[in-house]
N, C-alpha and C positions, 0 to 999 in steps of 0.2 A: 130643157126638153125632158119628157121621159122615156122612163128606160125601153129597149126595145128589144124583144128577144126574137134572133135569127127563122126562128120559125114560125112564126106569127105575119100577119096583113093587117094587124088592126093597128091604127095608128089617129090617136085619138085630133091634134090636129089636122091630117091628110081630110077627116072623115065631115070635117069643117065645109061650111057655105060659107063663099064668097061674099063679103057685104056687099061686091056694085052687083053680083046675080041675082042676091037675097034682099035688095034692100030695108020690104017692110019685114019681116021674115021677126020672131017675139023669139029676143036671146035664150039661148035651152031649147030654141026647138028641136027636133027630130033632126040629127046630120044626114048627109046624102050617101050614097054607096062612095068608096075612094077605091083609088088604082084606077085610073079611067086607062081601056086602052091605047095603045098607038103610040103613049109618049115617051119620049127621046127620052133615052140615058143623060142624065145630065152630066157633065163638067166637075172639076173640083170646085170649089167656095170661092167668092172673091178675095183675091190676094190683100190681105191686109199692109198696111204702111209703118215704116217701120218707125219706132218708139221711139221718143226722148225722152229727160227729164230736168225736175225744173225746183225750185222751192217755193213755199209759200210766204207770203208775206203777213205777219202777226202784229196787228195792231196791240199796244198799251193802253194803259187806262186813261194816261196822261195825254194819249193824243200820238203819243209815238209809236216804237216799234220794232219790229226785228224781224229776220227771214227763220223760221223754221217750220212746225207742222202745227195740223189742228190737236189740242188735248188728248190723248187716245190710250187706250192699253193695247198690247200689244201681246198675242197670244203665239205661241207654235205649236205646229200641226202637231206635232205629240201631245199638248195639252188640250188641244180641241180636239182630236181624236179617244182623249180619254175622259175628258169631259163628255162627251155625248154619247159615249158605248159603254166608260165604263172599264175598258179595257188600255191595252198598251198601245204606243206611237202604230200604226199603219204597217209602217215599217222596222220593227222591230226585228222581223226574222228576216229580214233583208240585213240590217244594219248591226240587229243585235243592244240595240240603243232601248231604253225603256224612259215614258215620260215625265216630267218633272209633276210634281203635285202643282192644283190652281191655284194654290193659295200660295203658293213660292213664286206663281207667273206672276201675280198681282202685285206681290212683295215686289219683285226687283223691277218691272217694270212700269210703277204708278199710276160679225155677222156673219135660204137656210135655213135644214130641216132636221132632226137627230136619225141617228142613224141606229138602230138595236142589234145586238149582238150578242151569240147563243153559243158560251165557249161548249155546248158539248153537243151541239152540232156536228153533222161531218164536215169537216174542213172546207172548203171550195176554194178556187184560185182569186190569188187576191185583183182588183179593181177599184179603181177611182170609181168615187158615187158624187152625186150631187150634195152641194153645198150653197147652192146658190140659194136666195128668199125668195119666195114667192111662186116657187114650185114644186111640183107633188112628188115626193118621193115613194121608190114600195121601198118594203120593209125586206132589209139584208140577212142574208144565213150565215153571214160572215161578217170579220171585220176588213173594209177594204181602204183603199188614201181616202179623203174626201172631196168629193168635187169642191172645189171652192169656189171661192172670188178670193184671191191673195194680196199682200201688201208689199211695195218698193218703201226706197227712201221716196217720196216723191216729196210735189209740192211745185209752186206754180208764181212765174210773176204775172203780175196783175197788170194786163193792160189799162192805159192810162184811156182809152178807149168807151169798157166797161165803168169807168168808175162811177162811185155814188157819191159822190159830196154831199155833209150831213152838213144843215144848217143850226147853227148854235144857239137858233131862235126857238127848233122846234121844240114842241111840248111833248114828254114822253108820259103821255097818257095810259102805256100800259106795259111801264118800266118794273111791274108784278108780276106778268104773267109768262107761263112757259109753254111755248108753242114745241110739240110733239111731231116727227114725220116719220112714217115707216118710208123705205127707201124704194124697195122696187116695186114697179106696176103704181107708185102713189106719188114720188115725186117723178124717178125715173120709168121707162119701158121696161121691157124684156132685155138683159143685159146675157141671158145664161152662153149666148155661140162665144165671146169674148172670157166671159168668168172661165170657159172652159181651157181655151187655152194658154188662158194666164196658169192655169192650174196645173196642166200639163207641161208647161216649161218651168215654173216656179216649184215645186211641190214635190217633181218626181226628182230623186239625188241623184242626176245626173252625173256618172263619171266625166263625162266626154261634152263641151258644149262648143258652139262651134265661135271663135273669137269675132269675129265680122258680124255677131246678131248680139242683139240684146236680150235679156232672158224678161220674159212676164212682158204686162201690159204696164204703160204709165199713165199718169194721167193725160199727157199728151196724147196719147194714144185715141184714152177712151174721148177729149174735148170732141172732134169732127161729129162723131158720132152724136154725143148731143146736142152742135148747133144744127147737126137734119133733121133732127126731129127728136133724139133719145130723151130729151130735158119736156117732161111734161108744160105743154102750149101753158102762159101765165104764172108759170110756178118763177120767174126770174123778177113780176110784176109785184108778187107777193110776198118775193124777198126785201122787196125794197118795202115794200109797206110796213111791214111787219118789223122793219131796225126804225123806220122813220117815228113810229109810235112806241118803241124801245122797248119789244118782248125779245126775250130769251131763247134762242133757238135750237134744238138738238134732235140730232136725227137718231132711232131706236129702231135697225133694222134688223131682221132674222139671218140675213147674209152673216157669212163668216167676216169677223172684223178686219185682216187686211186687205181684202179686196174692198169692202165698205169704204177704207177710206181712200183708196185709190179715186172711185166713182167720187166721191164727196169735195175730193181735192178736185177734180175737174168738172165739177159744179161752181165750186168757190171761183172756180179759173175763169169761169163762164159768167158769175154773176159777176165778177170784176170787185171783188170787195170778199174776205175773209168774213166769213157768218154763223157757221157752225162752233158753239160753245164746246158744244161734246157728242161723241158719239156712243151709241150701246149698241152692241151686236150680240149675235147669237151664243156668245159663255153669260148673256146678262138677259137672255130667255130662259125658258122652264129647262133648256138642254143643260147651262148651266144651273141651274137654281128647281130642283123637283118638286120643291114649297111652293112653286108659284099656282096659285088657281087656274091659270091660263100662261100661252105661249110668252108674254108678256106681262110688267107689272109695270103701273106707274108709281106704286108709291114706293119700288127701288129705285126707280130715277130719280123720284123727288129729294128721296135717302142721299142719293149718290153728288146729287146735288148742292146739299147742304153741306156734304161732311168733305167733298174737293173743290169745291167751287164758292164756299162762304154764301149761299144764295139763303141765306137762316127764312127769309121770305115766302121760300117755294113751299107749297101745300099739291093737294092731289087736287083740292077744290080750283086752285089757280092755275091750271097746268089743263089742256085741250091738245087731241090728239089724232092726228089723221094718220088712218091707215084702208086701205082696201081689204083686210079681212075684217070684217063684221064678230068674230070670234077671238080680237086677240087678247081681249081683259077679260076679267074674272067679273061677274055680278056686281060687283063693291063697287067697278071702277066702268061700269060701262057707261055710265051717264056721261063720259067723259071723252069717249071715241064719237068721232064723226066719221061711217065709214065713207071711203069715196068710190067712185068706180075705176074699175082697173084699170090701166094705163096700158096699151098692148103695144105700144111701136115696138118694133123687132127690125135686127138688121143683121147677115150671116157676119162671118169672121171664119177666115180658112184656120183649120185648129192645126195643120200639118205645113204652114210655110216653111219654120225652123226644124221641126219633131218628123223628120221623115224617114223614109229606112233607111237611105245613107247615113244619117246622123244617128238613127238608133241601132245599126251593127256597128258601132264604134260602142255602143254602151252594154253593160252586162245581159245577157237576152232574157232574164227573171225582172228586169224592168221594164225592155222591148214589150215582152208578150204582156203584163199589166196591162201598159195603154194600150196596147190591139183590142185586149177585151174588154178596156174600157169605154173606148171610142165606137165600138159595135154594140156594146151594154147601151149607150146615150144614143143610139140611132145615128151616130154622125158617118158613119164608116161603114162600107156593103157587107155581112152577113160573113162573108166568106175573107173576109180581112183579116180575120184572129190567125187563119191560117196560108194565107195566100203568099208568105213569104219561104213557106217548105215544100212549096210543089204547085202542082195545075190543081184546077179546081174539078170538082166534077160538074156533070152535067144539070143536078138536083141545086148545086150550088149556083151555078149560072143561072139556072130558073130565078131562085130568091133574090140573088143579086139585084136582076131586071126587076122584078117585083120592090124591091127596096129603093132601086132606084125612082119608078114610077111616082111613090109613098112620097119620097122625099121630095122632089119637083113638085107636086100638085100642094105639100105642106109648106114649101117657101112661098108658093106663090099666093097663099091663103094668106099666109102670115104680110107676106109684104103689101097685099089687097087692102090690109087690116088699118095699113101707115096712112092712109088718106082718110080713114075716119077718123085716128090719134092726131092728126093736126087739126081737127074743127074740136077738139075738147077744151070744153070753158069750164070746168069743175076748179080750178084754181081760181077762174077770174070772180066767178059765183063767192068762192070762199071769201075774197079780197072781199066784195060787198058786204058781208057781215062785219068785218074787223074796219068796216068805215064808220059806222053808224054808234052807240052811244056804247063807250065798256067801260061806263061803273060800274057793271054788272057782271062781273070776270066770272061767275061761277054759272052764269045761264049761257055764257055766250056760246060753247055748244050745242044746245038747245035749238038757239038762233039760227045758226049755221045750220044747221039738219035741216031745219024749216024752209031757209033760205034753198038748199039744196032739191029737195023734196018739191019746189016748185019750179024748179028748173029741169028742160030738157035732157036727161039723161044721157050720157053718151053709148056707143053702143059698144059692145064689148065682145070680147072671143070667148072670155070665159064663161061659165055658168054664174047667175046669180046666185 
């Protein structure tokens, strides 16, 4: 979501038409007035279910295998906080901790938007900001935690349910090429109500946690979520296609990379078969890398490719790339993106089941008051929440409140209107038709695709073209 400041009405999905109101309605039109009188103070978030975890199951080359995780590096927040601003851990004047260099993270251990930061600024109080891909951040006076999507030990058994049995007849006709996904809004929905409070229990150094709850999201967690609908419709049809014909799979999202692979592991859980080669997340965008012409580069995946994964094969020519920003390569490498349309399912997630003020006057109150204004900074929390733990509120405050409340009720309900157009979306199933038809031709077959695409029904979308 974005950011929302206590004294403002504007609220850019509130200000959203209804798809079943609006039906013919040409995406980008004109929004309607929001805050509609009359209506009810909402309720907290629906109670989320509590988390397990699990491991994943890693096939061999030989046919065998073992339980552990998909190939990944593995960052901390002091090194992705200093990768992307520049500056020290988030929390450094909390902790006093300063971050390790990237090229020491990368050393020892083998995804989302940057954040800028202006050390001679005035100071302002620190906050969690967004970290999530695939939505708009402003630009920060400060350095604060990063919103993320974060990462557990996870990992996932594979029901025998999902599985895919490969047959040892098939012909892997395009055992060349590397199929590229951006992660959210292309494979997945809108993930940011859950990325939030995995980030909020994960993230913040909790002295105090309470023993009975588990901390962050698991994959477990996030699976429910994508069998309702979070797993874009077809995208499970085109997994299977796409190992039957024997291409390379790797997802390159802008999310902060341990939430990515949390979301990825319970993909994998859900297509019943480990799939994902490797992952690139946001230290392997322009936030990491300020060489890049654009947010993304394929020909460091392709790099990355050759030099940890032996694929001496992989070129930028053989390598096709789906993502819903139209913008994420550089000139060189655009021939190479198929943009798709964005994938909006959305579903809340209560960010304060565990993180409540019981549980936060157990913990230092320079970390309490972060998340109050952080969670009022992301619209999720009433206006008058930063401060409603030191006294009543006033009457001006009660106003906003109502008001905040109205925003937020009329923007769930927008959002959730949204989930019954994101189940009639065949933009995955359209893509599978291209990768059926003839690919000796591995370096047009983007080309293809877009055509293929281009004559198909478009789905309709919340966001702006």
């Amino acid at each position: 979501m974005q950011s929302h400041d206590a004294g403002e009405s504007e609220d850019t999905v509130a200000m959203m038409s209804s798809p079943e109101s609006r039906a013919e309605a040409p995406i980008g039109g004109a929004p309607p007035a929001m805050g509609a009188p009359g209506v009810a103070v909402p309720t907290a978030l629906q109670n989320a279910a509590k988390s397990i975890m699990g491991r994943a199951f890693v096939p061999n080359a030989d046919g065998g295998g073992s339980f552990g995780g998909m190939k990944k590096k593995v960052f901390s927040m002091a090194d992705l906080a200093g990768a992307v601003g520049g500056s020290m851990s988030p929390f450094a004047s909390l902790r006093g901790k300063s971050k390790k260099p990237i090229k020491e993270a990368h050393a020892e251990d083998s995804d989302g938007i940057g954040i800028d930061s202006d050390a001679e600024e005035e100071p302002m109080p620190e906050t969690l900001t967004h970290t999530a891909g695939g939505i708009t951040i402003h630009d920060k006076r400060h350095g604060g935690m990063l919103r993320v999507q974060s990462k557990l030990e996870m990992g996932t058994q594979f029901s025998p349910i999902y599985a895919v049995r490969k047959s040892v007849s098939e012909k892997k006709v395009a055992d060349q090429l590397l199929v590229v996904f951006d992660m959210d809004h292309t494979m997945v929905g809108d993930l940011v109500a859950l990325s939030d409070r995995d980030n909020i229990e994960t993230n913040v150094p909790w002295n105090h946690w309470p023993e009975e709850s588990d901390r962050g999201l698991s994959p477990d967690f996030i699976l429910p979520f994508l069998q309702r609908g979070m797993l874009r419709p077809g995208m499970l049809e085109l997994i299977r296609l796409l190992r039957q014909i024997g291409a390379t799979i790797v997802v390159y999202t802008h999310s902060e990379e341990k939430w990515a692979i949390k979301v990825c592991e319970a993909v994998e859980r859900m297509a019943g078969v480990p799939f994902i080669k490797r992952i690139f997340s946001r230290m392997d965008c322009k936030d990491g890398h300020p060489e890049f012409a654009a947010r993304k580069s394929l020909d460091f995946v392709v790099k990355q490719m050759q030099d940890l994964d032996a694929l001496r094969w992989a070129t930028v020519e053989r390598t096709i790339f789906f993502d819903d920003d139209g913008n994420a390569l550089g000139k060189a490498e655009a021939d190479r993106l198929v943009k798709v349309a964005s994938y909006d399912y959305w579903e809340p997630c209560q960010w304060d089941e565990v993180v409540n003020e019981k549980m936060m006057r157990r913990n230092p109150p320079d970390l309490a008051d972060m998340v109050r204004r952080s969670v009022v900074e992301w619209g999720v929390a009433a206006p008058s929440y930063v401060r409603s733990h030191g006294g009543p509120v006033s009457a001006d405050e009660e106003k906003r409140d109502v008001r905040w409340s109205q925003q937020l009720l009329k923007k769930e309900q927008i959002l959730l209107s949204f989930n019954k157009v994101a189940r009639l979306d065949r933009v995955m199933f359209d893509v599978a038709t291209a990768f059926q038809g003839d690919l000796s031709d591995l370096e047009g077959l983007p080309e293809r695709t877009r055509v293929i695409l281009g004559n198909a029904i478009q789905p309709q979308t919340r966001r702006k073209v």
